[in-house]
N, C-alpha and C positions, 0 to 999 in steps of 0.2 A: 462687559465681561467677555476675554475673549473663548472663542470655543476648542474645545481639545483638538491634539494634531492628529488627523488619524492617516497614518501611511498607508502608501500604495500597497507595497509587502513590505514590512518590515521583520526582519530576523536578529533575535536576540540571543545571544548565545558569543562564548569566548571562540572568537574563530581558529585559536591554536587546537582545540580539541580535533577539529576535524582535520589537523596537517598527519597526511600518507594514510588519511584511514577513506574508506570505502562509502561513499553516501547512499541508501538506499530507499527508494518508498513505491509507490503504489494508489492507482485510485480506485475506485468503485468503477469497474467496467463489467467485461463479462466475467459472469461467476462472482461478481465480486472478490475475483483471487487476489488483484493490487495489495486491497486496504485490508483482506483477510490474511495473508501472507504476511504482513508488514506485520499487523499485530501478534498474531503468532509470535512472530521472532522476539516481539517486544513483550510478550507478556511471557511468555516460558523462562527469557531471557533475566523476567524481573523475580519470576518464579525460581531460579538457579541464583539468585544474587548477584548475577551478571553483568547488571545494567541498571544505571542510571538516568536520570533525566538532564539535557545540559543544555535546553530552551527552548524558545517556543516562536512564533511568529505572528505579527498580527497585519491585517490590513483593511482596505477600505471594504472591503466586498465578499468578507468572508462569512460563513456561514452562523446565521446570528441562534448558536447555539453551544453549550461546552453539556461534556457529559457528567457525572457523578461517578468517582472513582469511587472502590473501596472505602478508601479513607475519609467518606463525604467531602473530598475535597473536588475543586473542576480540573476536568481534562479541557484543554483549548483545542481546536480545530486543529489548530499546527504544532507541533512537539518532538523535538530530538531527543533522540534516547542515543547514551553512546553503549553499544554493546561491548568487550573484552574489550582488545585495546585497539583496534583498527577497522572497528565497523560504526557508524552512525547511521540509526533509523529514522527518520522521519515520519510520522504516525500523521495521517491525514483523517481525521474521525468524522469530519462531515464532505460529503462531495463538494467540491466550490462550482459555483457556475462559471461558462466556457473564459467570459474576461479575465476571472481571477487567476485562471489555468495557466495564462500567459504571464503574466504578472509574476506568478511564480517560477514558472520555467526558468524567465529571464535573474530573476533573483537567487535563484538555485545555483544557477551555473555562474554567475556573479562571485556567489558563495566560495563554491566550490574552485575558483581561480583565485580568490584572495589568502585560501585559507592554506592552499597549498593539499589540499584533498589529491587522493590516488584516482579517481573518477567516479562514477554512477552506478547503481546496479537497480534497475527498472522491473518491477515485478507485475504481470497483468495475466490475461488469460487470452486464450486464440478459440477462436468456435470450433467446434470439430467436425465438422464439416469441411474445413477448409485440407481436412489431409487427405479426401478422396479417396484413392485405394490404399494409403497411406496407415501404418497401424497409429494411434494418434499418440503423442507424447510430447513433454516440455522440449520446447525449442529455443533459439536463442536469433537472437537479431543484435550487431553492434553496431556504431560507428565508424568512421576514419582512424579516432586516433585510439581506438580500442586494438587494432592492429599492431602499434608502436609497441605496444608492451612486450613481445616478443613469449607467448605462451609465460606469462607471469599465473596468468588463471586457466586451468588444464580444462578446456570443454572435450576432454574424451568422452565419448556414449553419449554426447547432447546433440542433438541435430538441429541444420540449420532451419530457420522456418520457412516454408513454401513461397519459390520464388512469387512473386506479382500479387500477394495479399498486400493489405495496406495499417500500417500500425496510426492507431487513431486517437484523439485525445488528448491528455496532460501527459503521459510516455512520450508520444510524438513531436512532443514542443520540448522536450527535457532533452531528448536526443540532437532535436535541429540545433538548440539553443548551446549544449554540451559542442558538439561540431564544432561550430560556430568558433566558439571559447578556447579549442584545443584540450580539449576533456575527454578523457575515455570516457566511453560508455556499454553498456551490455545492457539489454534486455532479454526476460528467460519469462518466458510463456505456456501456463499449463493450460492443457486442453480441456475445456468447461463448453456451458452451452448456456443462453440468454435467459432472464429469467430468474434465476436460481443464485442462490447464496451456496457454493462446491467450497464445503470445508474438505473434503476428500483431496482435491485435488491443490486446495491450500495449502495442505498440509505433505505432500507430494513434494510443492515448490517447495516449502520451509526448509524440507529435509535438505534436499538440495543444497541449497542455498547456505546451511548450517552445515554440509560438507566441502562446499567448493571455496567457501572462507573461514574454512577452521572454524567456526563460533562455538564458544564456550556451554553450548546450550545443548539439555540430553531430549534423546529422542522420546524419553518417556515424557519431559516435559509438555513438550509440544501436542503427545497424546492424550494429555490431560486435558490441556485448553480445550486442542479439539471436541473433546465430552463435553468440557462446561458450554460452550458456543454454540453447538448441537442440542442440549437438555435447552437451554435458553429460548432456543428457536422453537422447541416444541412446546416449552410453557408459550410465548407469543401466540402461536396456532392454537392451542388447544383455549385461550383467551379470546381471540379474534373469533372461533366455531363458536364459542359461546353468546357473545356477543352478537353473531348473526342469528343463529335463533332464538335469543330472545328479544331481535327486531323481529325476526319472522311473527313471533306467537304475540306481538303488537300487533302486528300489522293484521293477522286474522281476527283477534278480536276487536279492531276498528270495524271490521265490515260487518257487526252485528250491530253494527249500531247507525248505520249508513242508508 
């Protein structure tokens, strides 16, 4: 019996959907803004009737977990959403580890040359720290042929990011890889700090990001998610506090017996 094929990345999806529209996604860095951003768009987005789902991706090394959606159905690790008619999201739900990172880079930008895609748009977060006396705000970092476009995407009031930081990760191989390709690219960077899940500053980007490409998507939406994402995080902590004292209130009545 032979055994199933399991690809390296493989992406499923009609690749005419994504001809002249905008790819965009995001990982689990700092702040978690990537994959918090990304969702945002995606879920406000599904929230206003906006958006659809148009595939998903699998491969050898991804994270051996899908979530439960609403509809008890599974989310997969990897999943495009097409927003209005010229944005595609890419929803990365579980962090992959560093091989898979590459694997996809390379299969992104693969994608994204086949299909006839308008370029990249890279959503992550920058320390803040790094703006020194600097007032700290979304910045943007692009490629070579992000230039060619000739102000097609208006970065007025966006600044650039501080010369001689270094962008790191699954953004940094999307970028090489995009280069590489002949693919625009952009990445736009909100100011977050280690540590911390920054729905504030997610949703900061989102806005952006839902102005600088027209997306069909209201700002009320977004401030919705935001509340449910937020209330979420406080049921997990107020679940996690509880669950540590009553390891603690084990653990002191062990010692009467010791």
């Amino acid at each position: 019996m032979s055994r199933p094929h399991i690809p390296k990345f493989e992406i499923f999806l009609d690749r005419s959907e994504l001809r002249d529209c905008w790819l965009a996604t995001g990982y689990h860095g700092l702040g978690w803004i990537g994959t918090l951003t990304t969702r945002l768009l995606v879920e406000a987005a599904l929230d206003c009737s906006v958006a659809r789902r148009i595939g998903y991706a699998l491969s050898r090394y991804m994270p051996p977990f899908v979530e439960v959606l609403p509809d008890a159905t599974c989310g997969f690790p990897y999943e495009f959403y097409k927003i209005g008619d010229n944005f595609v999201a890419l929803l990365i739900r579980m962090q992959p580890i560093l091989e898979e990172q590459y694997t996809c880079a390379a299969a992104l930008a693969e994608l994204a040359k086949e299909s006839g895609a308008r370029g990249f748009v890279l959503l992550g977060g920058i320390e803040i720290s790094a703006f020194r006396e600097q007032e700290p705000s979304i910045v943007y970092v692009t490629n070579r042929p992000f230039r060619s476009l000739n102000n097609a995407i208006s970065l007025d009031g966006i600044r650039k990011a501080p010369a001689g930081i270094v962008v790191s990760g699954g953004l940094a191989l999307i970028l090489a890889y995009a280069e590489h390709a002949g693919i625009p690219a952009i990445a736009l960077f909100a100011p977050t700090r280690r540590g911390v899940q920054d729905f504030q500053s997610a949703f900061e980007l989102a806005r952006l990001v839902v102005r600088l490409f027209k997306l069909p998507i209201t700002e009320d939406a977004l401030r919705r998610r935001v509340d449910i994402f937020t209330k979420m995080q406080e049921i997990a902590q107020e679940i996690e506090r509880i669950s540590e004292k009553e390891k603690e209130r084990r653990e002191e009545l062990s010692q009467l017996f010791t």
